[in-house]
N, C-alpha and C positions, 0 to 999 in steps of 0.2 A: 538596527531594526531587524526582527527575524522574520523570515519569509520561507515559506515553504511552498513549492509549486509542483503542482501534480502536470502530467501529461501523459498523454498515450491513448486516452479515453477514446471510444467511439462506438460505431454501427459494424458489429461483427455477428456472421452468418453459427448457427449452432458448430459446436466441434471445432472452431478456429480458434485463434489466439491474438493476442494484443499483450504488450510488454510494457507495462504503465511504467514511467518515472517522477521521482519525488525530489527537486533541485531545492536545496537549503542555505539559506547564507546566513550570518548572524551570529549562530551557534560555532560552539565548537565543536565540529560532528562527532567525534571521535568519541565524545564525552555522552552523548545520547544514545539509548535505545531505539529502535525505529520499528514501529507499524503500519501496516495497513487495515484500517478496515473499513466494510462499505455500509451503507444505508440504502433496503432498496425502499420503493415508494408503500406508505402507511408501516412500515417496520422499522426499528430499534437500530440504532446501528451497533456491528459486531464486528468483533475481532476476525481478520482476514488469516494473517500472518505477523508473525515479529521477530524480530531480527537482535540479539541484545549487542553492546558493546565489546560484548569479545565474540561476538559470530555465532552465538547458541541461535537455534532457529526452535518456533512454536509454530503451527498449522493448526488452522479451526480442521474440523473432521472434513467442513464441504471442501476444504482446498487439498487436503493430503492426496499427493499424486500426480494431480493435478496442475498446482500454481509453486512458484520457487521465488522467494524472497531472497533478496544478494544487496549488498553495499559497496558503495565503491569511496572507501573514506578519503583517497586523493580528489575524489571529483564531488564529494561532502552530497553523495547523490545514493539514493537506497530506490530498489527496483523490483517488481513484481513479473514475472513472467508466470502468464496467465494461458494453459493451452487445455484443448479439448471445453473449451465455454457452454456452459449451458444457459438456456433460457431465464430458470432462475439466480445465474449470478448478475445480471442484469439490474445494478445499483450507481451509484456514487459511492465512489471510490475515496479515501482520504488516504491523507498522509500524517503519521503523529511522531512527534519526536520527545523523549522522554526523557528526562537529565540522570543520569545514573545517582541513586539513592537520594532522589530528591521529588516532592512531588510537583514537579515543576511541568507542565506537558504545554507542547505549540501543535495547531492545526493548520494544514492547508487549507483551503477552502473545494480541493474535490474535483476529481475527473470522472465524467459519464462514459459508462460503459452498459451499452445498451445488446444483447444476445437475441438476435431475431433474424427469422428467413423471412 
């Protein structure tokens, strides 16, 4: 069964950070692309960052600088280090994991990440 699990989510003050994690089992990680992206409330959910199979990284524009997408394929665990937060990155966070050349995708079900003073 595949299972993806997000954690890290929470109540962080503006300009602070939080380092979401994405734990997978199931899959062979090694074999998937990994993303993040979030949904905040009444909007679309979008592409955060991505991560491919052999380490190419993508950044939406609002994360460039910002946020650092990494994997760690012994621990089949992919990771978002999130600093300087603003109030509109304040969404639900996923986790996607993508099977290389296939269109095959699994979802987490989502860590809240809430940017308020």
């Amino acid at each position: 069964q595949v299972q993806l699990v997000e954690s890290g989510g929470g109540l962080v003050q503006p300009g602070g950070s939080l380092r979401l994690s994405c734990a997978t089992s199931g899959i062979t990680f090694t074999s998937y692309n990994m993303g993040w992206y979030r949904q905040a409330p009444g909007k679309q959910r979008e592409l955060v960052a991505y991560i491919s199979t052999s380490g190419s990284i993508n950044y939406a524009d609002s994360a460039k600088g910002r946020f650092t997408i990494s994997r760690d394929n012994a621990k089949n665990t992919v990771y978002l280090q999130m600093n300087s937060l603003k109030p509109e990155d304040t969404a639900v966070y996923y986790c996607k994991a993508s099977l290389f050349g296939y269109t095959i995708d699994y979802w987490g079900k989502g860590t809240l990440v809430t940017v308020s003073s």
